[in-house]
TORMI-980274 format. One line per field, with one value per residue: residue number from 1; residue in three letters; y, x, z of N, C-alpha, C in turn. Coordinates in nm, 2 decimals. Layout:
% residues N
num: c(NUM / ...)
residu: c(ALA / ...)
n.v: c(Y / ...)
n.u: c(X / ...)
n.w: c(Z / ...)
ca.v: c(Y / ...)
ca.u: c(X / ...)
ca.w: c(Z / ...)
c.v: c(Y / ...)
c.u: c(X / ...)
c.w: c(Z / ...)
This chain:
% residues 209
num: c(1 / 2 / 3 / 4 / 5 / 6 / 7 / 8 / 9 / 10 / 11 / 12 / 13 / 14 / 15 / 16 / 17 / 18 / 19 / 20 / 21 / 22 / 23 / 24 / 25 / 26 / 27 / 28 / 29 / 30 / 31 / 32 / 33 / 34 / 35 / 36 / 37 / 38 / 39 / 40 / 41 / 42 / 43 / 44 / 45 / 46 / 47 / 48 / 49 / 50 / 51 / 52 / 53 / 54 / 55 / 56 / 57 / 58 / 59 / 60 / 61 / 62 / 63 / 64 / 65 / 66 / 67 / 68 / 69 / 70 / 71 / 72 / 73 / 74 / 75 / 76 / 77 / 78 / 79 / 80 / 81 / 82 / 83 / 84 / 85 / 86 / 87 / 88 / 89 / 90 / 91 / 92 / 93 / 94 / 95 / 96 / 97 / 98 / 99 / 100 / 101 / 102 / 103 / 104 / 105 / 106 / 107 / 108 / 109 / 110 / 111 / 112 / 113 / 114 / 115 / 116 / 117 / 118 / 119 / 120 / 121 / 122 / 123 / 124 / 125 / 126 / 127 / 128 / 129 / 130 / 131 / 132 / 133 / 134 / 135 / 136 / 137 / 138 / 139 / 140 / 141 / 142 / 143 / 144 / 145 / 146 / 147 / 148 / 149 / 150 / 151 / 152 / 153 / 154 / 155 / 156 / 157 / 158 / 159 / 160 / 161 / 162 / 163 / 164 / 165 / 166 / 167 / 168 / 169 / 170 / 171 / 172 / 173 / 174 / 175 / 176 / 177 / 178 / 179 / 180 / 181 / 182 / 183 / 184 / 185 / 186 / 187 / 188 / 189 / 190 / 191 / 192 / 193 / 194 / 195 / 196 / 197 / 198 / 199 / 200 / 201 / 202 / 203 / 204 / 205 / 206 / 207 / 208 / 209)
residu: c(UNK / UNK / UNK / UNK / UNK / UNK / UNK / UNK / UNK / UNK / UNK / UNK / UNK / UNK / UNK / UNK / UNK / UNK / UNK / UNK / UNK / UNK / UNK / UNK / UNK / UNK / UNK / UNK / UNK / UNK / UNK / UNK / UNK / UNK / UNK / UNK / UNK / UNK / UNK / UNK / UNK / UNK / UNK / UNK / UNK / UNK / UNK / UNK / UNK / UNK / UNK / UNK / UNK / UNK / UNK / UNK / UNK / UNK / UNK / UNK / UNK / UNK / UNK / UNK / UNK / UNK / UNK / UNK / UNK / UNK / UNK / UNK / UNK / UNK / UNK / UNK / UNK / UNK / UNK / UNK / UNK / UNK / UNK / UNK / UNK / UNK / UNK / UNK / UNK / UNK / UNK / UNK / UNK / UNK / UNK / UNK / UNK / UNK / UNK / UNK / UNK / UNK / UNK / UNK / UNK / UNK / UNK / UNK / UNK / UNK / UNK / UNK / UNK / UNK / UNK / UNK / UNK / UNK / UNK / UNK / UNK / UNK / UNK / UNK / UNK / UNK / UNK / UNK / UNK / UNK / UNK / UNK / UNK / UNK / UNK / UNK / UNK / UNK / UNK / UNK / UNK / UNK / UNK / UNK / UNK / UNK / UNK / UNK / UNK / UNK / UNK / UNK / UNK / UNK / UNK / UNK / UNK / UNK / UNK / UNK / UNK / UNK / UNK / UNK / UNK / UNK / UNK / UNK / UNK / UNK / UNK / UNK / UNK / UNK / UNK / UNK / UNK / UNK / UNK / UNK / UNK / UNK / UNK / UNK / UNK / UNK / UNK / UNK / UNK / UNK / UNK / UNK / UNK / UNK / UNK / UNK / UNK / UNK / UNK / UNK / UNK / UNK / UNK / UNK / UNK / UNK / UNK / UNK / UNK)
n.v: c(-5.40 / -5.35 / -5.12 / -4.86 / -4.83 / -4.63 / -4.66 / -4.84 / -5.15 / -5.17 / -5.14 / -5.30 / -5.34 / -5.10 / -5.11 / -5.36 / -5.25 / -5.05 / -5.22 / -5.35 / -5.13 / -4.96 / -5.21 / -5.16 / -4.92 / -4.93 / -5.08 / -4.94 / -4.70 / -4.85 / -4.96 / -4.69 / -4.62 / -4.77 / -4.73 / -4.51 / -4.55 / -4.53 / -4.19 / -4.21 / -4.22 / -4.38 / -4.59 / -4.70 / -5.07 / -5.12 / -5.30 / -5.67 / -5.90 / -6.25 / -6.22 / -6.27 / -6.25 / -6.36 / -6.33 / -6.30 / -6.49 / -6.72 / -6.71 / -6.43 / -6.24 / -5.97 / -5.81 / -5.51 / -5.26 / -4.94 / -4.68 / -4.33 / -4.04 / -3.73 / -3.70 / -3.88 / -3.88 / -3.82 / -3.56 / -3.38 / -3.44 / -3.51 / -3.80 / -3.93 / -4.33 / -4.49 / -4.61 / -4.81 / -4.76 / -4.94 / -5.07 / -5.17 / -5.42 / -5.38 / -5.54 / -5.30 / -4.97 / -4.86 / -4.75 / -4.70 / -4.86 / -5.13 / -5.21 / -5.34 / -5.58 / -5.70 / -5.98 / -6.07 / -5.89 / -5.90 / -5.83 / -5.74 / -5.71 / -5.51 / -5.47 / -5.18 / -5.26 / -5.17 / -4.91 / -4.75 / -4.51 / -4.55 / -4.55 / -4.33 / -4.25 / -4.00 / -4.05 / -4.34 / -4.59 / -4.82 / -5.11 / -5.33 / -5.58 / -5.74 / -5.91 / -6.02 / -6.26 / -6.52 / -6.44 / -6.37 / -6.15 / -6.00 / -5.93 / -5.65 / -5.50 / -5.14 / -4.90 / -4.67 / -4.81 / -4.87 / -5.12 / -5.27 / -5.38 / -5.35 / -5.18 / -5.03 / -4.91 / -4.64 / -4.68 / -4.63 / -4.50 / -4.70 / -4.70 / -4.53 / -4.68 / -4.90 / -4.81 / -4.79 / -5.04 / -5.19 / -5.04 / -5.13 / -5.40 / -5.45 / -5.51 / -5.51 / -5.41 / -5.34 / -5.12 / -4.94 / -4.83 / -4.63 / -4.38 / -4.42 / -4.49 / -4.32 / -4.13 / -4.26 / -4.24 / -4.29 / -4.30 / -4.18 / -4.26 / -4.48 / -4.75 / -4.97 / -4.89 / -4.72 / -4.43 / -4.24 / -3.92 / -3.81 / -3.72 / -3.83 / -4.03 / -4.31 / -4.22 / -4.10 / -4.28 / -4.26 / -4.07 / -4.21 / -4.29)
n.u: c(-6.57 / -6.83 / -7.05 / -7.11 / -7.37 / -7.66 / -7.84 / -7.89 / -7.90 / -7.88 / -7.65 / -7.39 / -7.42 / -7.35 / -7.10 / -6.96 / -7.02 / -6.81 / -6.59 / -6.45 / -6.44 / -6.22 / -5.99 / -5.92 / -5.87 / -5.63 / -5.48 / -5.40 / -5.33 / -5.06 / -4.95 / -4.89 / -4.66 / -4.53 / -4.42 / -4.35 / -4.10 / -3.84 / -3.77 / -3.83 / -3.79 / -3.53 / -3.34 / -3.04 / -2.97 / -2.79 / -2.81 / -2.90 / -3.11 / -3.31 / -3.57 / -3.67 / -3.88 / -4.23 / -4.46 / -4.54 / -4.51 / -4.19 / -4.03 / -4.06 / -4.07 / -3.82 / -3.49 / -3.36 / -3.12 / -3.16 / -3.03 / -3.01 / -3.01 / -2.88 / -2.97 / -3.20 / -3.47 / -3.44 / -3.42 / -3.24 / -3.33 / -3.39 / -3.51 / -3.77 / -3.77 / -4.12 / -4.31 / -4.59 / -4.53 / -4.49 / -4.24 / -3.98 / -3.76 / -3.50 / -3.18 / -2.99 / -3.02 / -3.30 / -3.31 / -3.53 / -3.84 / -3.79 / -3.60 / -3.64 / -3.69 / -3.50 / -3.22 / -3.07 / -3.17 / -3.35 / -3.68 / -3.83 / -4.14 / -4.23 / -4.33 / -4.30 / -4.34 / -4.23 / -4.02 / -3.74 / -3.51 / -3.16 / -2.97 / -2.73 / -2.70 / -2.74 / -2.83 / -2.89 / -3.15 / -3.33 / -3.54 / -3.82 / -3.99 / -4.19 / -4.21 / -4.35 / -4.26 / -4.00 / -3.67 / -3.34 / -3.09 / -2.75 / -2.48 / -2.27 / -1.99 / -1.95 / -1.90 / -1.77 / -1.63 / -1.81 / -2.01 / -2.28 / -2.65 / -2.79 / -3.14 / -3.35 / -3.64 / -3.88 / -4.27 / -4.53 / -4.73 / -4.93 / -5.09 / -5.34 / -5.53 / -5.53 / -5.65 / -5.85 / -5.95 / -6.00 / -6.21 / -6.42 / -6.44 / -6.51 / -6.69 / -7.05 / -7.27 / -7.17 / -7.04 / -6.81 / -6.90 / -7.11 / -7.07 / -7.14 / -7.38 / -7.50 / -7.48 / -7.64 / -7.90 / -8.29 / -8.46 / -8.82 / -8.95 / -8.95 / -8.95 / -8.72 / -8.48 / -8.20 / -8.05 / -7.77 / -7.59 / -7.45 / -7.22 / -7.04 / -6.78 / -6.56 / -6.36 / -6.47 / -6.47 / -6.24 / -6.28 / -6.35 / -6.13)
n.w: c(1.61 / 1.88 / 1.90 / 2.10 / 2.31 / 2.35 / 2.54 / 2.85 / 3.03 / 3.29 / 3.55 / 3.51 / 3.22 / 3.15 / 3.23 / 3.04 / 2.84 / 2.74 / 2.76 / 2.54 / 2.33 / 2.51 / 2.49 / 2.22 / 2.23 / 2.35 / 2.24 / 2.01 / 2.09 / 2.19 / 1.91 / 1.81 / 1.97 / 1.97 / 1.67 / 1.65 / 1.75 / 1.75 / 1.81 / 2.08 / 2.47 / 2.58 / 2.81 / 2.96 / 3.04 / 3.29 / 3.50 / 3.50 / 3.65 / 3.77 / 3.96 / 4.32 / 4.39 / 4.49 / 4.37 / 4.14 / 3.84 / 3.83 / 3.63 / 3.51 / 3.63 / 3.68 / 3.83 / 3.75 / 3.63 / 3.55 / 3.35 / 3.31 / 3.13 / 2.97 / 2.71 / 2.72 / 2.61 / 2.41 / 2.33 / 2.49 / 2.71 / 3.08 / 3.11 / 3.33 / 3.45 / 3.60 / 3.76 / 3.64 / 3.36 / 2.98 / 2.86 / 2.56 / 2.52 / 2.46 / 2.23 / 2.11 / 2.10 / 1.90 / 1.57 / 1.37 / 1.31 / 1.21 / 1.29 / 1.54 / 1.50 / 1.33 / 1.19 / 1.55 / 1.68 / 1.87 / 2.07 / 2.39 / 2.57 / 2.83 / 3.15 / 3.40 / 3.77 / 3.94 / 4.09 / 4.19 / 4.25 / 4.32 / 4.55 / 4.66 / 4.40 / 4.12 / 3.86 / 3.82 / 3.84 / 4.05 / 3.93 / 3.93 / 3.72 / 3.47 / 3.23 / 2.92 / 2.86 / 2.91 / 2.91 / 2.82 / 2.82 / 2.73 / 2.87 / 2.68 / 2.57 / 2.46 / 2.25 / 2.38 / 2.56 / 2.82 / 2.98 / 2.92 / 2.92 / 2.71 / 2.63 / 2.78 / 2.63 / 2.64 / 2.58 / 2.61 / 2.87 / 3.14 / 3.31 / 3.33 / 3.17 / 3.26 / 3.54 / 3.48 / 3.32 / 3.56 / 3.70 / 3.49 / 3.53 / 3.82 / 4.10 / 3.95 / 4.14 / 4.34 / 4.63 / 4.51 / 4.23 / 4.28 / 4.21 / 3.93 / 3.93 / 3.98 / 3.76 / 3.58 / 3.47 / 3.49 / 3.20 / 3.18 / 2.98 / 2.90 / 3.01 / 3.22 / 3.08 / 3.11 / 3.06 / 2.96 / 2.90 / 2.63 / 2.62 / 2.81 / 2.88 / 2.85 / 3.05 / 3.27 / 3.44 / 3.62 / 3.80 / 4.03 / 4.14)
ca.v: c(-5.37 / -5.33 / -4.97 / -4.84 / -4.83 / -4.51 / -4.75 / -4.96 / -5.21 / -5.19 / -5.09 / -5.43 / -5.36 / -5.02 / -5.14 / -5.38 / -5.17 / -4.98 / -5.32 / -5.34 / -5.00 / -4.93 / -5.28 / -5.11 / -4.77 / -4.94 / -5.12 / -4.85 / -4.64 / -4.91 / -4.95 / -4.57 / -4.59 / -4.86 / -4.66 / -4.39 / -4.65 / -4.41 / -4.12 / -4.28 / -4.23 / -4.52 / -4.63 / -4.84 / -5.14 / -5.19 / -5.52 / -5.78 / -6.03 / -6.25 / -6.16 / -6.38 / -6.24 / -6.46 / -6.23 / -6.37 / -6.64 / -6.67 / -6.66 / -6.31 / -6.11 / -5.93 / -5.71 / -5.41 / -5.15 / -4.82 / -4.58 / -4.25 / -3.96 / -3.61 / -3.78 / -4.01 / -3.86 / -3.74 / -3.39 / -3.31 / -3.39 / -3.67 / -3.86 / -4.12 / -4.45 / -4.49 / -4.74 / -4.79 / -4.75 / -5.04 / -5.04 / -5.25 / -5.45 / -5.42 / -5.50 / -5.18 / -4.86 / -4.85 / -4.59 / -4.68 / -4.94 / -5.23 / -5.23 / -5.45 / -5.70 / -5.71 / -6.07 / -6.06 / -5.78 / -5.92 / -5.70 / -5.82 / -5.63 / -5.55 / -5.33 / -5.13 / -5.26 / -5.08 / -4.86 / -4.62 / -4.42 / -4.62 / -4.50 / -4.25 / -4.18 / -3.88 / -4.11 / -4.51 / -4.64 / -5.02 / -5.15 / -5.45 / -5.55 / -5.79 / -5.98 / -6.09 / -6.41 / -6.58 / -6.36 / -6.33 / -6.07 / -6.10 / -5.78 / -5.64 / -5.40 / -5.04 / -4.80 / -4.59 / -4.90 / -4.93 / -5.23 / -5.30 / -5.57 / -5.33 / -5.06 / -4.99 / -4.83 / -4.61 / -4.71 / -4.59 / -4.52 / -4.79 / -4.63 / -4.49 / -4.76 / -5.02 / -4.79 / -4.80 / -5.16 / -5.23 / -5.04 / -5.19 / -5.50 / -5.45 / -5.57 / -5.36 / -5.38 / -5.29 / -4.99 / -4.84 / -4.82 / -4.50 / -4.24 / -4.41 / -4.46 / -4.14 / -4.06 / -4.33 / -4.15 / -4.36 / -4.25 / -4.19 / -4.27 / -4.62 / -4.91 / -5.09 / -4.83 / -4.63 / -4.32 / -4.13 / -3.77 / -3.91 / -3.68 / -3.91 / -4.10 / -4.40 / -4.13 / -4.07 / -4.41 / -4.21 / -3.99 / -4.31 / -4.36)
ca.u: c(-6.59 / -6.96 / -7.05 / -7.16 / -7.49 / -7.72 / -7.98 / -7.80 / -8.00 / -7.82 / -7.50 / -7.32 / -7.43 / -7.32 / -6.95 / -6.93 / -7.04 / -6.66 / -6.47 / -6.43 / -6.36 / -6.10 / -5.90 / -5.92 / -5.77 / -5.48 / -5.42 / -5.39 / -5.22 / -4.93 / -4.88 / -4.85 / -4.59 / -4.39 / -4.44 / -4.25 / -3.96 / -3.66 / -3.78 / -3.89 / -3.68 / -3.47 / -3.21 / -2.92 / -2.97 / -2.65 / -2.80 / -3.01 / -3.12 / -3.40 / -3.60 / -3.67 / -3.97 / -4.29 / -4.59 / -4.50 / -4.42 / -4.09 / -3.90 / -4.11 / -3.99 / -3.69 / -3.47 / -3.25 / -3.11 / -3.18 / -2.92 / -3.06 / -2.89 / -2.91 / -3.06 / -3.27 / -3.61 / -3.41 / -3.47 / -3.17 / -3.36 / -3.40 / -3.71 / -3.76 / -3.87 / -4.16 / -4.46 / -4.67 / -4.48 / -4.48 / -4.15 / -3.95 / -3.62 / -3.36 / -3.00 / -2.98 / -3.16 / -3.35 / -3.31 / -3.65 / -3.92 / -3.77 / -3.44 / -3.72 / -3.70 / -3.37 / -3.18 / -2.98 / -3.21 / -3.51 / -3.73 / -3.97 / -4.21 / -4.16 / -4.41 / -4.22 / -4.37 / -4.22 / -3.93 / -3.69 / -3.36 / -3.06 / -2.91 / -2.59 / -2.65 / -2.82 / -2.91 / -2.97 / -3.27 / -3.36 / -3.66 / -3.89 / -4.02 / -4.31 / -4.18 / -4.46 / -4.20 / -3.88 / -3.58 / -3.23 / -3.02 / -2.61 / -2.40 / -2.18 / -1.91 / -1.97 / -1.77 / -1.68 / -1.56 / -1.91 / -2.09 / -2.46 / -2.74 / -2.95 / -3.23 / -3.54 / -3.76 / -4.07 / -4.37 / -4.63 / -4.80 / -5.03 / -5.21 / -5.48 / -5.61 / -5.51 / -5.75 / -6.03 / -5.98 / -6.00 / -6.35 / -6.49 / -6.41 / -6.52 / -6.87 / -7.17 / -7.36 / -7.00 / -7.04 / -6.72 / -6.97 / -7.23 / -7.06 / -7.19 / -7.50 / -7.58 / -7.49 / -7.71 / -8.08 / -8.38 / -8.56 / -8.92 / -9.07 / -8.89 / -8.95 / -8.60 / -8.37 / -8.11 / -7.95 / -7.65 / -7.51 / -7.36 / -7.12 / -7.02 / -6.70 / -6.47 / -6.26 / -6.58 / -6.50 / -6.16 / -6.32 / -6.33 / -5.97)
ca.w: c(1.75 / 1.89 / 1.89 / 2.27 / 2.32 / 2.41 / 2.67 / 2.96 / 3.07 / 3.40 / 3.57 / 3.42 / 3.09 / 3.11 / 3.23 / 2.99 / 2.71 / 2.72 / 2.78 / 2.39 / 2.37 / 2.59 / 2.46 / 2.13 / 2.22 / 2.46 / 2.11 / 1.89 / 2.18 / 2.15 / 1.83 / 1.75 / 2.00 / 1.82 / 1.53 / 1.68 / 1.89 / 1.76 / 1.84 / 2.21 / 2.54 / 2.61 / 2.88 / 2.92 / 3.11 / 3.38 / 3.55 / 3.49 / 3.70 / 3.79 / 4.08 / 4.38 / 4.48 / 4.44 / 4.32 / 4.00 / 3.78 / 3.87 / 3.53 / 3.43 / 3.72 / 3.66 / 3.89 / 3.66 / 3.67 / 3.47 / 3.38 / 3.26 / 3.07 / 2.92 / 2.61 / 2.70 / 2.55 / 2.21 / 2.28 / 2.58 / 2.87 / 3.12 / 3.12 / 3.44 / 3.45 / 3.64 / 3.78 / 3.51 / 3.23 / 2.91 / 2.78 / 2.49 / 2.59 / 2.33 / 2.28 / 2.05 / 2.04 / 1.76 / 1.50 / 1.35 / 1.36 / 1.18 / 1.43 / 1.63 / 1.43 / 1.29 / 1.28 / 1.66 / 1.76 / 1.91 / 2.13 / 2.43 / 2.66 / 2.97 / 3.26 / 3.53 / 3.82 / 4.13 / 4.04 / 4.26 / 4.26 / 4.32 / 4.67 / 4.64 / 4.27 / 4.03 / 3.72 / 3.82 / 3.88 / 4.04 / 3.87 / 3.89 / 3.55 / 3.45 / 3.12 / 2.88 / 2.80 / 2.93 / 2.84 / 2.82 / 2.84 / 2.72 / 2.84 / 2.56 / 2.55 / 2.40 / 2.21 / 2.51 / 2.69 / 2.92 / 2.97 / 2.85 / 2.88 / 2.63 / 2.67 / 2.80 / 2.51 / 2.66 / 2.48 / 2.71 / 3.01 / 3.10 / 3.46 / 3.33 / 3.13 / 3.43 / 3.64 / 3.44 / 3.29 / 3.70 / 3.70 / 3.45 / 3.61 / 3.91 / 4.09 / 3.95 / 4.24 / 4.42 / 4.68 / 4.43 / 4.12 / 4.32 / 4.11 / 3.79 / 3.92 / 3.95 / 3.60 / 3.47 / 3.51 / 3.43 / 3.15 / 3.25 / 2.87 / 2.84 / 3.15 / 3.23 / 3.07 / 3.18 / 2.98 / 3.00 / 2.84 / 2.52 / 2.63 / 2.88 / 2.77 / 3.01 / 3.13 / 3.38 / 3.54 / 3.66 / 3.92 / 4.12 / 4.17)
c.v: c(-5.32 / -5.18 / -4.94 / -4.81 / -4.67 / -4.54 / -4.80 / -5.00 / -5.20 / -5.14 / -5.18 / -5.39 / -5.25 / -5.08 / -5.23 / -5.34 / -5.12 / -5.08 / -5.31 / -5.22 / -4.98 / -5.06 / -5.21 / -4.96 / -4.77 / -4.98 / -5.07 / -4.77 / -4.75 / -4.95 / -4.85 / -4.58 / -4.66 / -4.80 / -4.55 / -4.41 / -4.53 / -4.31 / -4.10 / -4.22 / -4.34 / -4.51 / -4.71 / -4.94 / -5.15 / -5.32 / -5.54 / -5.87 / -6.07 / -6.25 / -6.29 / -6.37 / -6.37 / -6.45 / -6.24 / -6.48 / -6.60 / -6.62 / -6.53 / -6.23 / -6.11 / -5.80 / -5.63 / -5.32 / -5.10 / -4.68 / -4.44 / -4.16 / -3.82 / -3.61 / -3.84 / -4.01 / -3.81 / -3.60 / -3.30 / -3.33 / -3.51 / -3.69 / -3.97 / -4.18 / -4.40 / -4.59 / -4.76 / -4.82 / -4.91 / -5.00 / -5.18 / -5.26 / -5.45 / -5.44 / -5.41 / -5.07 / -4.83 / -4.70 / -4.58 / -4.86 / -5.12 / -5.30 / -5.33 / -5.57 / -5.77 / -5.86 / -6.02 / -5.91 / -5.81 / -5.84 / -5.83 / -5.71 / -5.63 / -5.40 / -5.35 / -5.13 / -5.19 / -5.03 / -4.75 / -4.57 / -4.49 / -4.54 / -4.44 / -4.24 / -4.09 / -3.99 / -4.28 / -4.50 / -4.76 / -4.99 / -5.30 / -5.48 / -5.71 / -5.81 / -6.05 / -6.25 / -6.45 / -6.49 / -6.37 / -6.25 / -6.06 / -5.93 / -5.79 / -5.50 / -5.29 / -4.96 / -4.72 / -4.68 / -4.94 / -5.08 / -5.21 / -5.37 / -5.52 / -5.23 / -5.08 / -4.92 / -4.75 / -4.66 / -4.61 / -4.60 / -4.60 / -4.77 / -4.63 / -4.61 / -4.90 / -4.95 / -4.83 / -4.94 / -5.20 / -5.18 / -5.08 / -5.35 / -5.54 / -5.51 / -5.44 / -5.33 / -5.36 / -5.12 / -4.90 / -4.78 / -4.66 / -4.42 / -4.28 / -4.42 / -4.35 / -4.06 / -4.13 / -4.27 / -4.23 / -4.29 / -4.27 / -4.23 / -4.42 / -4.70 / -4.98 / -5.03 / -4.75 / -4.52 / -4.24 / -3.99 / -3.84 / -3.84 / -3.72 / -3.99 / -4.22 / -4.34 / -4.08 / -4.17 / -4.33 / -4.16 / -4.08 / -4.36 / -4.27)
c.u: c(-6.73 / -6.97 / -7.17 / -7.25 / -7.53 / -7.81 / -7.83 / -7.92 / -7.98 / -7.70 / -7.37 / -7.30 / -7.35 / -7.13 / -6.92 / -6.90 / -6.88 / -6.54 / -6.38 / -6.30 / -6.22 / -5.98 / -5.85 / -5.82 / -5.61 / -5.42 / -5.35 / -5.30 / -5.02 / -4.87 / -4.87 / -4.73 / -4.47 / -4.39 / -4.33 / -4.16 / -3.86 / -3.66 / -3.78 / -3.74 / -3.65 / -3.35 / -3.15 / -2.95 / -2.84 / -2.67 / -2.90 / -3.01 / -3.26 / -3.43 / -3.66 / -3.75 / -4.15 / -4.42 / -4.59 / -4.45 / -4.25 / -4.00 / -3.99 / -4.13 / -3.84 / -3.62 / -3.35 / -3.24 / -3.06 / -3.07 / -2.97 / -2.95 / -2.95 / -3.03 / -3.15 / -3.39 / -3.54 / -3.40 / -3.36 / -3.23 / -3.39 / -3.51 / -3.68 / -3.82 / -4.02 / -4.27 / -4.50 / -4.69 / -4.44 / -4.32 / -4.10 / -3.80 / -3.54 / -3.23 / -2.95 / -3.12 / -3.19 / -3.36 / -3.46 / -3.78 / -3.86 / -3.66 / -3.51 / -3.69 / -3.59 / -3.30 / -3.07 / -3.00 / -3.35 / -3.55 / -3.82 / -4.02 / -4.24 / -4.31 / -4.35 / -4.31 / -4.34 / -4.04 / -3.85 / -3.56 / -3.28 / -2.99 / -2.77 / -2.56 / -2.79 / -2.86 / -2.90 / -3.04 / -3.29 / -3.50 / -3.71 / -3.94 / -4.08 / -4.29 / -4.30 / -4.38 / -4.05 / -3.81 / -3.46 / -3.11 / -2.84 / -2.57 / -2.32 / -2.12 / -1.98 / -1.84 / -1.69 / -1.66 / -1.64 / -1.99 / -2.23 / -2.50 / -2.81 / -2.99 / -3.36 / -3.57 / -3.89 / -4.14 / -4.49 / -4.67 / -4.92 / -5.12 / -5.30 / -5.54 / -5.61 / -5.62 / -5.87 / -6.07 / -6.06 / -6.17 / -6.42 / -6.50 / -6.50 / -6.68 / -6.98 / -7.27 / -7.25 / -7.07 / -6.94 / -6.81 / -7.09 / -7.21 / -7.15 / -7.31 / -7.57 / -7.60 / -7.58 / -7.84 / -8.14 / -8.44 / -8.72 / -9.01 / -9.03 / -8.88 / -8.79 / -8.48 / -8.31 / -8.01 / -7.84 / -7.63 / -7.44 / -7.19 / -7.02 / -6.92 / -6.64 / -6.43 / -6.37 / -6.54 / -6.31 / -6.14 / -6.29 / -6.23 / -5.93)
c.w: c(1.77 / 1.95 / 2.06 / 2.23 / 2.41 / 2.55 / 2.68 / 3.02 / 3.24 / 3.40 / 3.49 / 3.34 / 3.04 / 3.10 / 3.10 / 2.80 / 2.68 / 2.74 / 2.63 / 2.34 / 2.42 / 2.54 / 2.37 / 2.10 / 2.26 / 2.32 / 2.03 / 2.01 / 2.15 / 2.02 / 1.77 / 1.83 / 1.94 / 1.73 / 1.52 / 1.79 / 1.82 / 1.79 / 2.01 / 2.30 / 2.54 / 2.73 / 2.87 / 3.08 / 3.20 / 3.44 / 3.56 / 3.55 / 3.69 / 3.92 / 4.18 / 4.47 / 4.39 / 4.41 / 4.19 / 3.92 / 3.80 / 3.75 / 3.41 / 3.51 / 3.71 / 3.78 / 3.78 / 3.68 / 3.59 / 3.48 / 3.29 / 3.21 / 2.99 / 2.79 / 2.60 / 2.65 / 2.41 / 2.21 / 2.40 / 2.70 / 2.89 / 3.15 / 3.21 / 3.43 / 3.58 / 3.67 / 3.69 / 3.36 / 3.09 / 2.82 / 2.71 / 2.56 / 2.47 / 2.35 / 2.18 / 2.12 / 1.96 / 1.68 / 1.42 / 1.35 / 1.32 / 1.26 / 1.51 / 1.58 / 1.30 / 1.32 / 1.44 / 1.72 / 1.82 / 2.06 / 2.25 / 2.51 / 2.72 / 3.06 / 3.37 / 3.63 / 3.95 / 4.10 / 4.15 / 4.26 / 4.33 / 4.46 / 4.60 / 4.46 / 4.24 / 3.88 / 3.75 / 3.89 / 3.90 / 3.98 / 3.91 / 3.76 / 3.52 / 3.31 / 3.02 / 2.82 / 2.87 / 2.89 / 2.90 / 2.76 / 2.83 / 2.76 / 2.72 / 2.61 / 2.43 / 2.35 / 2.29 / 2.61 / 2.78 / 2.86 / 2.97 / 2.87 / 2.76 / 2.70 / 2.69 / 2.70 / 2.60 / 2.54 / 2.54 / 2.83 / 3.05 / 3.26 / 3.45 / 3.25 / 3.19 / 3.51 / 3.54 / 3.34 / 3.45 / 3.74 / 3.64 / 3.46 / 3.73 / 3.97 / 4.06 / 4.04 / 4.34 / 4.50 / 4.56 / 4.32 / 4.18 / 4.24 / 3.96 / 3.83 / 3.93 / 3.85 / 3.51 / 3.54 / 3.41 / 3.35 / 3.13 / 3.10 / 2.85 / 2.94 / 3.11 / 3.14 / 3.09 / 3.05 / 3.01 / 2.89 / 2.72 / 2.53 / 2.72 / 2.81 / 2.92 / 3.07 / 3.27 / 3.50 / 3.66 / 3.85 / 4.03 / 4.21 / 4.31)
């Protein structure tokens, strides 16, 4: 990975400088979270369909619905889905990392695009959900007689590095970009380069949001 630079030749240079970067951290952010899938919240899927809206390839929009519970973070308390969030599809919940990859346990991954509370209940949630592949989903019978498609897995929150993928994106000569230029100050001993605070990290590009 190319190591950020102290000079920016420009506002560009500077945005692209943290592209790397930031891929690198979401990377390692997700696979610590697989790392630690059984410890993870999870829910029970109650229904699966596919969705029939068209802001998406059609067969990697899903509509489901999330059933929460006293457990669902491992520790007695309820954790909610929410916008943002990258979760794993299973038809188990994993007791530890290999359960992913178990024959007749295959996993895929899924982002909760637009999520809300289920009218006239305390624990379901509808979801949208943003498939990185084709999928299907078989209900099965449970021990206590309920029906299942499977579980949501949290993995992580994927917001903050959606906002500031989105600024470093963005046009560098873009009205949005002012705040950085203000933090980049020309250094008056060096023609055509621009310096920042090394103390300066991506999380600056934030402010913007």
């Amino acid at each position: 990975m190319r190591q950020i630079p102290k000079a920016f030749s420009s506002g560009g240079h500077y945005l692209d400088s943290f592209i790397s970067p930031l891929i690198e951290e979401t990377r390692t952010e997700l696979c610590s979270s697989i790392k630690m899938v059984s410890k993870a919240p999870a829910w029970e899927i109650t229904d699966f369909e596919l969705s029939n809206d068209y802001d998406a390839p059609l067969d990697l929009l899903y509509k489901i619905e999330i059933k929460t519970g006293a457990n669902s973070d491992g520790a007695g308390d309820i954790f909610e889905p929410e916008t943002g969030q990258l979760i794993a599809l299973t038809d188990r919940r994993p007791t530890c990392i290999d359960d992913l990859n178990t024959p007749g346990n295959s996993y895929s991954i899924a982002s909760i695009k637009r999520v809300r509370k289920k009218e006239y209940t305390e624990d379901v949630y509808e979801a949208k959900i943003l498939v990185s592949k084709p999928i299907e989903l078989e209900q099965y019978r449970q021990k206590d007689d309920t029906y299942t498609y499977g579980f949501g897995v949290y993995l992580c929150n994927m917001t903050t590095f959606i906002r500031i993928w989105n600024v470093l994106n963005s046009d560098p000569d873009g009205p949005s970009i002012h705040i950085i230029k203000q933090l980049l100050q020309p250094d008056s001993g060096v023609s055509k380069a621009i310096y920042i605070p090394c103390n300066i990290t991506i999380y600056c590009m934030e402010v913007q949001l």
